[in-house]
C-alpha positions in Angstrom: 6.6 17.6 -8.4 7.7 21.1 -7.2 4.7 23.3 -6.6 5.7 26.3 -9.2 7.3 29.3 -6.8 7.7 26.8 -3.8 11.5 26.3 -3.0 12.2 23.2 -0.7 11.7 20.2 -2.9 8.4 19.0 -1.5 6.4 16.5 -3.2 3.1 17.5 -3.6 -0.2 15.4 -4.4 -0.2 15.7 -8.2 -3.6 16.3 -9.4 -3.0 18.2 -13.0 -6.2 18.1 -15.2 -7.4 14.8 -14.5 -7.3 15.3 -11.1 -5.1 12.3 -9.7 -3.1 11.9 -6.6 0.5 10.6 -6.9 -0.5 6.9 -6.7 -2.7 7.4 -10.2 -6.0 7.2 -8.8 -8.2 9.7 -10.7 -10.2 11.6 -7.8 -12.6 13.6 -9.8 -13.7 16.0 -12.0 -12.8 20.2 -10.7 -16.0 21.9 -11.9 -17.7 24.8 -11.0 -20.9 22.9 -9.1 -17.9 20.7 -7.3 -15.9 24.0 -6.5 -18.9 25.0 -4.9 -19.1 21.9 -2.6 -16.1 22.1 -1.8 -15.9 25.9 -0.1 -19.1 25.1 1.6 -17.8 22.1 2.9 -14.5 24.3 4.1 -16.4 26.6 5.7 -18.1 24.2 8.0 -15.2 22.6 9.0 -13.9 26.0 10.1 -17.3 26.5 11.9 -16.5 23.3 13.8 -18.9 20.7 11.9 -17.1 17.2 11.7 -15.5 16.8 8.1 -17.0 13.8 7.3 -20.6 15.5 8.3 -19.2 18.7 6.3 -18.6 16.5 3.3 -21.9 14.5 3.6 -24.4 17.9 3.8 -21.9 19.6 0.9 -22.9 16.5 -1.7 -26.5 16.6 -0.6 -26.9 19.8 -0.7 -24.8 20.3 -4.2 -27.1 19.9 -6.5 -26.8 17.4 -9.8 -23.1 16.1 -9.1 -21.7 13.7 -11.2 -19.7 10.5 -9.5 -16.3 12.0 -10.3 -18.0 15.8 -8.8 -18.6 14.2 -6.1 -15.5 12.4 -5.7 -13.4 15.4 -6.0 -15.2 17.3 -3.2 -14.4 14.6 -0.4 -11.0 14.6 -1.7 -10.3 18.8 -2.1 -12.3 19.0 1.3 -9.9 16.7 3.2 -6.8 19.1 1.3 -7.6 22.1 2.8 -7.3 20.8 6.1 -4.3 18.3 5.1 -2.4 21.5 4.1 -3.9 24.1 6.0 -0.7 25.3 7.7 1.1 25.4 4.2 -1.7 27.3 2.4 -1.6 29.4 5.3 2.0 30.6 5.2 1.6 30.5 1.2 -1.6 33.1 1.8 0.6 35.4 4.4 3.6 35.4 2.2 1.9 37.0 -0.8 0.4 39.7 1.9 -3.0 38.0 2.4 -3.0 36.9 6.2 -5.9 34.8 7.2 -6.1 36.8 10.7 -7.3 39.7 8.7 -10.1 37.8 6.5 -12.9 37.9 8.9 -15.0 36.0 7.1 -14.8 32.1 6.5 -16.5 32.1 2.6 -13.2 34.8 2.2 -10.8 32.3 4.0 -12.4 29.2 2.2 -11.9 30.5 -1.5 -8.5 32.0 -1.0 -7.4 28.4 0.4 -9.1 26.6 -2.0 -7.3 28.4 -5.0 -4.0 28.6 -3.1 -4.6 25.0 -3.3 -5.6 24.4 -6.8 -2.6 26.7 -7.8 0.4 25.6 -5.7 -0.2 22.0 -4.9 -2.6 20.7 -7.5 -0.8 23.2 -10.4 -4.2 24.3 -12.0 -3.9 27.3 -14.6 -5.0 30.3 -13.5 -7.6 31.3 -15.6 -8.8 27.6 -14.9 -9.0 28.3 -10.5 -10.8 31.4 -11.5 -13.6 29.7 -14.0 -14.1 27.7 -10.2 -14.6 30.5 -8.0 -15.2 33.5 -10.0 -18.2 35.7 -9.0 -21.0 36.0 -9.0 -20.6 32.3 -7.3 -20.3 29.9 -5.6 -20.6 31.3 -2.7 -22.1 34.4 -0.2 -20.9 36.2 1.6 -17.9 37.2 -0.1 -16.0 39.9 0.3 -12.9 39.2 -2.3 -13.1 40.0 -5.9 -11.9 38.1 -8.7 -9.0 40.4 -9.2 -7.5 40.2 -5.7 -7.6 36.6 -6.5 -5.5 36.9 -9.4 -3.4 38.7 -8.0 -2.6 36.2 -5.9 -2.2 33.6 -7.7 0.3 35.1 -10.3 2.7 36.0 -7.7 5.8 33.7 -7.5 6.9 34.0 -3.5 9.5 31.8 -2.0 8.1 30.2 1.7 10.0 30.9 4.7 9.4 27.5 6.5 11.8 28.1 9.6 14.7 28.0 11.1 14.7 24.1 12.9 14.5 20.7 11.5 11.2 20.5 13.5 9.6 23.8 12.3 10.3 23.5 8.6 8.4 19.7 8.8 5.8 21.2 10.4 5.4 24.3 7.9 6.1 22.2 4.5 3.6 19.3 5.8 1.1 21.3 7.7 1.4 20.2 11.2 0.8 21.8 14.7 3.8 22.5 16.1 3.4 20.5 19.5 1.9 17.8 17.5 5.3 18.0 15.4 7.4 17.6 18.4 5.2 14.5 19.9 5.9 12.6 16.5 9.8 13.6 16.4 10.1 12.3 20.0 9.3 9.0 18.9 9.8 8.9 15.6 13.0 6.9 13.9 16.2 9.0 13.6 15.5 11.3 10.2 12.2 9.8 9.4 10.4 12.5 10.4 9.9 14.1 7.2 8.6 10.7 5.5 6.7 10.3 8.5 4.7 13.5 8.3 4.1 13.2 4.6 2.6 9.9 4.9 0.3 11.0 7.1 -1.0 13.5 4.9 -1.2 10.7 2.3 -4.9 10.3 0.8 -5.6 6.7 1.8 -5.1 3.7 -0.2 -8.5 1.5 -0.5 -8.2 -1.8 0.8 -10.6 -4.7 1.1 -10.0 -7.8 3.1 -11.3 -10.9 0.9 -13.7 -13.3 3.4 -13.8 -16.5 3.7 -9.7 -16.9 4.6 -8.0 -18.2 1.7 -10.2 -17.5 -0.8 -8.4 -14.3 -2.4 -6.7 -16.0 -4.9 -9.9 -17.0 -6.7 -11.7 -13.9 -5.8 -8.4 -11.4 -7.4 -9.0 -13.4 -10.5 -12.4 -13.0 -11.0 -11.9 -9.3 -10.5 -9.5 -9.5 -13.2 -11.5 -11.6 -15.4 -14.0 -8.5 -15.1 -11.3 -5.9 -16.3 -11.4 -4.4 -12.9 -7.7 -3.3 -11.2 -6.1 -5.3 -7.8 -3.8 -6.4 -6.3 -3.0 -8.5 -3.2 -1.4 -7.0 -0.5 2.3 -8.8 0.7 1.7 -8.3 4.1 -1.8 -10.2 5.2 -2.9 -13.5 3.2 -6.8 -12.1 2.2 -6.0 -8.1 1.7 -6.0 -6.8 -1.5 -5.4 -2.9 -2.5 -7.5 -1.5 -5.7 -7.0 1.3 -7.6 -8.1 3.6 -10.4 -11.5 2.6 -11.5 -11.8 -0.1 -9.1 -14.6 1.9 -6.9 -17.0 -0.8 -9.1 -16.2 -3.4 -6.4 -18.4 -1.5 -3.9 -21.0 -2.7 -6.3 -20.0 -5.9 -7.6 -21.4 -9.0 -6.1 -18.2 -10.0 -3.9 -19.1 -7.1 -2.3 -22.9 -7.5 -1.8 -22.4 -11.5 -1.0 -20.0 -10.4 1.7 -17.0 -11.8 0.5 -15.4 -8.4 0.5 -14.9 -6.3 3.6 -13.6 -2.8 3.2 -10.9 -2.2 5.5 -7.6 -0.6 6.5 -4.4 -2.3 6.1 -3.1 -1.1 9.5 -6.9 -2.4 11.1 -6.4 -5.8 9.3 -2.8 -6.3 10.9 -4.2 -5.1 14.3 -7.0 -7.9 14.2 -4.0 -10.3 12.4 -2.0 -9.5 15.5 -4.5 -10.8 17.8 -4.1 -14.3 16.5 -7.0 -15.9 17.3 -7.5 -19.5 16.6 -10.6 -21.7 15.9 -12.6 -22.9 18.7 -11.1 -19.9 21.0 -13.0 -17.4 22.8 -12.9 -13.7 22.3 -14.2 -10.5 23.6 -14.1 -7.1 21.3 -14.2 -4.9 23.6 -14.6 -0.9 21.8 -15.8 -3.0 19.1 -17.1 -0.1 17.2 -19.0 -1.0 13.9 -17.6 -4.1 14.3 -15.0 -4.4 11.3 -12.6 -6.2 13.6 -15.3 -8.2 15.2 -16.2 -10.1 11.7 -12.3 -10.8 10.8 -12.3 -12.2 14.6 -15.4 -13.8 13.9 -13.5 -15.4 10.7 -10.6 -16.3 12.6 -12.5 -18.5 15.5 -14.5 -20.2 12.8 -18.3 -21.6 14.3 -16.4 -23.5 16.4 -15.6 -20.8 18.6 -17.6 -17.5 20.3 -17.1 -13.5 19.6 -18.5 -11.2 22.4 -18.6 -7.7 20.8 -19.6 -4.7 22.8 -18.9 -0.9 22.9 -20.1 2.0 24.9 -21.5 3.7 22.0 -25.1 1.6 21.1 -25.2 3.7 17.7 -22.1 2.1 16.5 -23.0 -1.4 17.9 -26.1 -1.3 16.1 -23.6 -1.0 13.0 -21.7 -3.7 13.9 -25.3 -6.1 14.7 -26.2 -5.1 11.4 -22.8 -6.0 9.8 -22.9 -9.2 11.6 -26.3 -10.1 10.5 -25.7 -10.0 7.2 -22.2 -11.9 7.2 -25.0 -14.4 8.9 -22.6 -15.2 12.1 -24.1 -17.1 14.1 -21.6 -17.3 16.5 -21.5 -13.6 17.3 -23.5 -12.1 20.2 -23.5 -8.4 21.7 -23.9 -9.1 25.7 -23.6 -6.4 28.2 -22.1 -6.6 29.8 -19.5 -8.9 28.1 -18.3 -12.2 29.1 -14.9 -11.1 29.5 -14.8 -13.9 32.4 -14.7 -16.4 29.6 -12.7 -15.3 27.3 -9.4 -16.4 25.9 -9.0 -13.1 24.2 -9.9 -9.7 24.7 -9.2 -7.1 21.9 -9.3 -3.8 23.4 -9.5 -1.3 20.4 -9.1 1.7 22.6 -10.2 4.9 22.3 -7.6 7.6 21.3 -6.4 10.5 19.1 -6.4 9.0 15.7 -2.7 10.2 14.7 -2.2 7.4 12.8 -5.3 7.9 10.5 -4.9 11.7 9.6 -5.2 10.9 5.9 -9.1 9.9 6.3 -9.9 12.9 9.0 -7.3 15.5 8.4 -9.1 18.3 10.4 -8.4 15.9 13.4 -4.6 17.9 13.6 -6.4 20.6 14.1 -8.6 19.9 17.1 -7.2 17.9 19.5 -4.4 18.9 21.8 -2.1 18.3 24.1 -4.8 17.9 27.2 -6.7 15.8 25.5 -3.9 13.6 24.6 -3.6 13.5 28.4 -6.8 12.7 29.1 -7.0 9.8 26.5 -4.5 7.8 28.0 -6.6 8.1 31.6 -9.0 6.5 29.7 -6.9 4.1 28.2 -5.2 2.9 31.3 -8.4 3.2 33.1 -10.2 0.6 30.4 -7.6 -2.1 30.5 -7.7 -2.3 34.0 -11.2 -2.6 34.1 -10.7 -5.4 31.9 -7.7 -7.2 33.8 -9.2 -7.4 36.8 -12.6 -9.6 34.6 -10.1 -11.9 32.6 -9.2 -15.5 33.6 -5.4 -16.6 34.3 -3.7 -17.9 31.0 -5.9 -15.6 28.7 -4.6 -12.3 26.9 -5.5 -8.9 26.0 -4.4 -7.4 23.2 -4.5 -3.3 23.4 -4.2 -1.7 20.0 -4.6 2.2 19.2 -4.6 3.8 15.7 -2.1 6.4 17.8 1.4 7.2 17.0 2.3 8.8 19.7 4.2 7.3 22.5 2.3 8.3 25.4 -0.9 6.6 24.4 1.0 3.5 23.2 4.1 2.0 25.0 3.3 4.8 28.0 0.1 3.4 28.8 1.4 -0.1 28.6 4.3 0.6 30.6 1.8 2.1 33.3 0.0 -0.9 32.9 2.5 -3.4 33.4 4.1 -0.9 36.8 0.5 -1.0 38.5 -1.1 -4.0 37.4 0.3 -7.3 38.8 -0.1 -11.0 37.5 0.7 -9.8 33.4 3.5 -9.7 31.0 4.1 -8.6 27.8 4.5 -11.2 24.6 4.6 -8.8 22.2 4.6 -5.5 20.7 3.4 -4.1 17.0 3.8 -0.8 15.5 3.1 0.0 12.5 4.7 3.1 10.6 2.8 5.0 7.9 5.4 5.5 5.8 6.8 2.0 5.9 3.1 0.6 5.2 -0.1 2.2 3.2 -3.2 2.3 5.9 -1.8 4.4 8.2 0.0 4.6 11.7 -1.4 2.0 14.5 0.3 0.3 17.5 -0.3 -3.2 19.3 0.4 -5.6 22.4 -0.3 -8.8 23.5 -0.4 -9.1 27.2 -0.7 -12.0 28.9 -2.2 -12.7 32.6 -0.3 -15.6 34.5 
């Protein structure tokens, strides 16, 4: 759909009274209490607070939410920074600039109806029945009639002069960000590129034991629930509208279902781990990738997991314990010496998963992409220099952008002797739902 007043042909998230993105799947209820939420989840984000912490105290703190309310407030959070540049512009155009709303509640509501008029195509009367005084929020300092106003002008956006500029303007990207994708992306895919990113994510599960989804999809079926296997990996299956159920169903409590990204399941897939083999996950995080390597190896083989962060191993020893894996184990340091297989998850700017933690385009920059691949670099040769000859690493980094990807392996390769590369994986998020990561498999001789 065409966002009424909006010239540019731009497909927008429909989400017209029932609230659904363009894939069907309902995401909530718009009411007054959720509004609320919502705005004050906004205006942390601007203050600095992590969305996901934003969107955790806003449903606390909101009162008597139903599911859908609630649902609706992660998703309308993570908007306003998906689209911020666009709602921006769209604010400026009709002679509201957010450099002269000093404060956040002002720039919040004006965003969030901006929003609920131009991309989500909400009647007016409706945005207003939302935000109207004397709610949801203080301080305020615009009145329900400037809001109007607003709203019922019809304003054509200016988005630029350059191929580059307009994609950043219509899909709400940083410019210098912009220019790092178009650098790498493939030749006029930038556009389809940008808007996946933006995409609100797909949920996926990966069905455990291996080989087993067949008989777990129908099940799910026989319960009148909605999936569908995924063509790309053997045990992922994608659900949709009204399918959140399988969080409580008992495939899910027996730990036959593991909720995961499609782009994290091909990573681990890519790793090819066999049974009896040894493997280090190294970054292992909260350990999703440690359980599908776990899978993989079978009892007959090890998994080392480790990370620098203790908080999120505890996660993944929690995670672990309950999948009842006995041959897991969280040395520190790790056995790298023995391992087969290292999986180095590395840290880095999280380009390729925008559509979980939009606000994440708005906070890094260029330095700290810089920085990031120090780190990088600086973590796989830590790890070289431990591994035995014939055994590989596999870096992988939910990154698109080329200087934390093929860069740091090229640098790799230049200034670390005795390894070649097998093979490389990236994955585009426009040419596969779960986002943007990259892979390769480097062997020591």
């Amino acid at each position: 759909m065409i966002a009424p007043g909006f010239s540019g042909g731009v497909v927008w998230p429909a989400c017209v009274s029932d609230e659904r993105t363009t894939t069907g799947e309902v995401v909530g209820i718009a009411s007054r209490k959720a509004a609320t939420a919502v705005l004050n989840a906004h205006v942390a984000v601007i203050k600095g607070t992590p969305m996901r912490r934003a969107i955790g105290d806003a449903l606390m703190n909101g009162g008597n939410l139903g599911g859908k309310e609630r649902r609706f407030v992660a998703f309308a959070t993570r908007e306003l920074s998906r689209h911020l540049r666009r709602i921006n512009l769209a604010a400026s155009s009709r002679g509201y600039p957010m450099s002269k709303l000093s404060l956040p509640e002002d720039q919040a509501i004006l965003r969030y109806a901006l929003w609920r008029r131009e991309i989500c195509h909400a009647g007016i009367d409706k945005i207003l029945i939302e935000v109207a005084l004397p709610g949801p929020i203080r301080p305020r300092g615009i009145p329900d009639q400037v809001l109007r106003a607003a709203l019922e002008q019809e304003v054509e956006l200016d988005f630029g002069v350059t191929p580059l500029d307009q994609a950043a303007n219509k899909h709400s990207f940083p410019t210098w960000l912009a220019e790092r994708i178009a650098a790498i992306a493939p030749e006029g895919e930038l556009d389809a590129i940008l808007e996946a990113l933006n995409r609100e994510p797909t949920l996926t599960f990966r069905v455990r034991p291996n080989g087993t989804r067949d008989a777990v999809l129908q099940e799910i079926h026989e319960k009148g629930l909605v999936a569908e296997a995924c063509e790309e990996l053997p045990d992922a299956i994608r659900v949709s509208d009204g399918s959140r159920a399988l969080f409580d169903s008992k495939w899910n409590k027996e730990g036959q279902l593991q909720v995961m990204d499609l782009g994290s399941q091909l990573l681990a897939a890519f790793c090819k781990a066999q049974p009896g083999q040894t493997v280090v996950d190294y970054c292992a995080g909260a350990g999703g990738k440690t359980l599908v390597l776990a899978d993989a190896v079978t009892n007959k083989g090890r998994v080392f997991a480790w990370d620098l962060s203790e908080k999120r191993l505890k996660e993944a020893r929690s995670r672990v314990g309950e999948a009842k894996l006995r041959h897991v184990s969280f040395p520190s340091p790790p056995r790298i010496d023995l391992a087969d297989l290292v999986l180095i998850d590395a840290p880095c700017s999280g380009t390729g998963t925008l559509g979980r933690e939009p606000d994440q385009k708005w906070k890094l920059s260029a330095k700290q992409v810089a920085e990031l691949t120090v780190t990088q670099l600086g973590i796989l040769k830590d790890v070289a220099k431990r591994l035995k000859p014939g055994a590989t690493i596999v870096y992988g980094t939910c990154s698109v952008l080329r200087e934390e990807n093929e860069g740091v392996v090229e640098r790799f390769l230049a200034e670390v002797p005795g390894f070649r590369e097998d093979e490389l994986l990236r994955v585009w998020p426009h040419r596969l739902e779960g986002g943007g990561f990259f892979g390769a498999r480097l062997i020591k001789s």
